[in-house]
C-alpha positions as CSV (number, residue, x, y, z in Angstrom):
1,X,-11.9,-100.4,-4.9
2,X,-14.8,-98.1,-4.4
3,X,-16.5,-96.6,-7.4
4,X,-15.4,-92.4,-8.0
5,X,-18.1,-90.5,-6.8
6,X,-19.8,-88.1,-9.2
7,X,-20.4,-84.1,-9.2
8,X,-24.4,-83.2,-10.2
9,X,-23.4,-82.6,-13.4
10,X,-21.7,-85.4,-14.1
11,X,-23.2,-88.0,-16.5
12,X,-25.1,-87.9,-19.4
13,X,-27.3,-85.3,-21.1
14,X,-30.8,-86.9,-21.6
15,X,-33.7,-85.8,-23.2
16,X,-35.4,-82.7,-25.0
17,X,-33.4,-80.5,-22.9
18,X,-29.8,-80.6,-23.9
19,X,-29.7,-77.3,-25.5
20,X,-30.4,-75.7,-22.7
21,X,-28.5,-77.9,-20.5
22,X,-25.4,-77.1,-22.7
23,X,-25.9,-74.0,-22.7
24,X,-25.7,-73.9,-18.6
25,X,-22.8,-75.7,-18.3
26,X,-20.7,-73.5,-20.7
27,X,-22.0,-70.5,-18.7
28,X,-21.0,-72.3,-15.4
29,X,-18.1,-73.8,-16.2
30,X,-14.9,-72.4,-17.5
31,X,-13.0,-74.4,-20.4
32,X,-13.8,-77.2,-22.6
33,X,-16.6,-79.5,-22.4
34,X,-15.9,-82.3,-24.3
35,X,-17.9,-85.3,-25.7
36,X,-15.6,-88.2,-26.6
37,X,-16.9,-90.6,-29.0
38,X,-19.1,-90.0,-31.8
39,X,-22.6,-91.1,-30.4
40,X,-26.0,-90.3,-30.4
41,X,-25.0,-87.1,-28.0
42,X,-22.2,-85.4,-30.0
43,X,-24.5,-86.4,-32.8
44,X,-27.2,-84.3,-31.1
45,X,-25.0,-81.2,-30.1
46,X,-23.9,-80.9,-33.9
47,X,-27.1,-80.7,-35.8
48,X,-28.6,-77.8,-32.3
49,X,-25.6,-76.1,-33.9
50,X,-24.3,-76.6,-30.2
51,X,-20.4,-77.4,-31.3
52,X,-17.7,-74.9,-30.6
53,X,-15.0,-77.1,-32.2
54,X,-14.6,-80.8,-33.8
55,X,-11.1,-82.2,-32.7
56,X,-10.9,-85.6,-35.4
57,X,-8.1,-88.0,-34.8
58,X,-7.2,-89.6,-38.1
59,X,-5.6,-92.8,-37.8
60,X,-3.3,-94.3,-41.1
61,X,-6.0,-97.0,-41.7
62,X,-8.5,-97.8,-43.9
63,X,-11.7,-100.2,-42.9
64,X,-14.2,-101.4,-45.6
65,X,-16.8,-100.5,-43.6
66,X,-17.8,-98.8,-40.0
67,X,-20.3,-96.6,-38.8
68,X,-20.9,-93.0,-40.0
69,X,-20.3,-90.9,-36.9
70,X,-21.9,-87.7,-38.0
71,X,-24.4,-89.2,-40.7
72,X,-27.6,-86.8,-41.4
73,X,-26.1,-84.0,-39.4
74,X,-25.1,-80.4,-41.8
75,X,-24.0,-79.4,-44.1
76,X,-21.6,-77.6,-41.8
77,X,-18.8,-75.8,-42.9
78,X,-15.6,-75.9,-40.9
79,X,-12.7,-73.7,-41.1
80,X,-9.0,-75.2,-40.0
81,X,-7.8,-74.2,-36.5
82,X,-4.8,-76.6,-36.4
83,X,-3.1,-80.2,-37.3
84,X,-1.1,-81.6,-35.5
85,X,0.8,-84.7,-36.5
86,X,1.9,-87.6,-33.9
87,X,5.0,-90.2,-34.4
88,X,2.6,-93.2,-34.6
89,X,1.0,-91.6,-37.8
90,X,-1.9,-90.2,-35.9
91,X,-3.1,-86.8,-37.2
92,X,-5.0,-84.8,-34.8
93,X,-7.0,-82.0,-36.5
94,X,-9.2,-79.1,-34.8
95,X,-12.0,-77.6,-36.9
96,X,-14.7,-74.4,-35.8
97,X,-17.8,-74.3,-37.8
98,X,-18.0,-71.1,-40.1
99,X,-20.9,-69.0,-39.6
100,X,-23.2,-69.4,-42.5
């Protein structure tokens, strides 16, 4: 099976020039773009202040330990946009940040 072809901008944002990257794409492109995961990228986007909306699935379990997906990044505060609750316990929530 042959590997999907990418668009030019698919992959990865690298590098100093994210913001402005970002900001292309949202002019160019109608809709969400979404970062999935919590890495060094959507790490990145937060503290530019480049984050329309967090969407945070909470699962019904509890881990001693794990990694701190948005560690050294805010304060920000976020205002409630909606939760939505699943059958398998799931909760899906959808925050904005608040202008300061």
């Amino acid at each position: 099976m042959a590997a999907p072809r990418r668009g030019p901008d698919d992959g990865l944002l690298r590098g100093a020039h994210q913001q402005q990257a970002v900001a292309e794409l949202k002019e160019k492109h109608a809709g969400n773009l979404i970062v999935s995961g919590g890495g060094e990228l959507a790490h990145t986007l937060a503290q530019q202040g480049l984050v329309d909306e967090f969407w945070f699935w909470v699962n019904p379990q509890l881990w001693p330990a794990g990694p701190r997906i948005l560690d050294g990044v805010g304060p920000i505060r976020l205002q409630l946009v909606a939760a939505t609750p699943c059958r398998s316990g799931v909760v899906w929530l959808r925050y904005r940040p608040v202008a300061a």
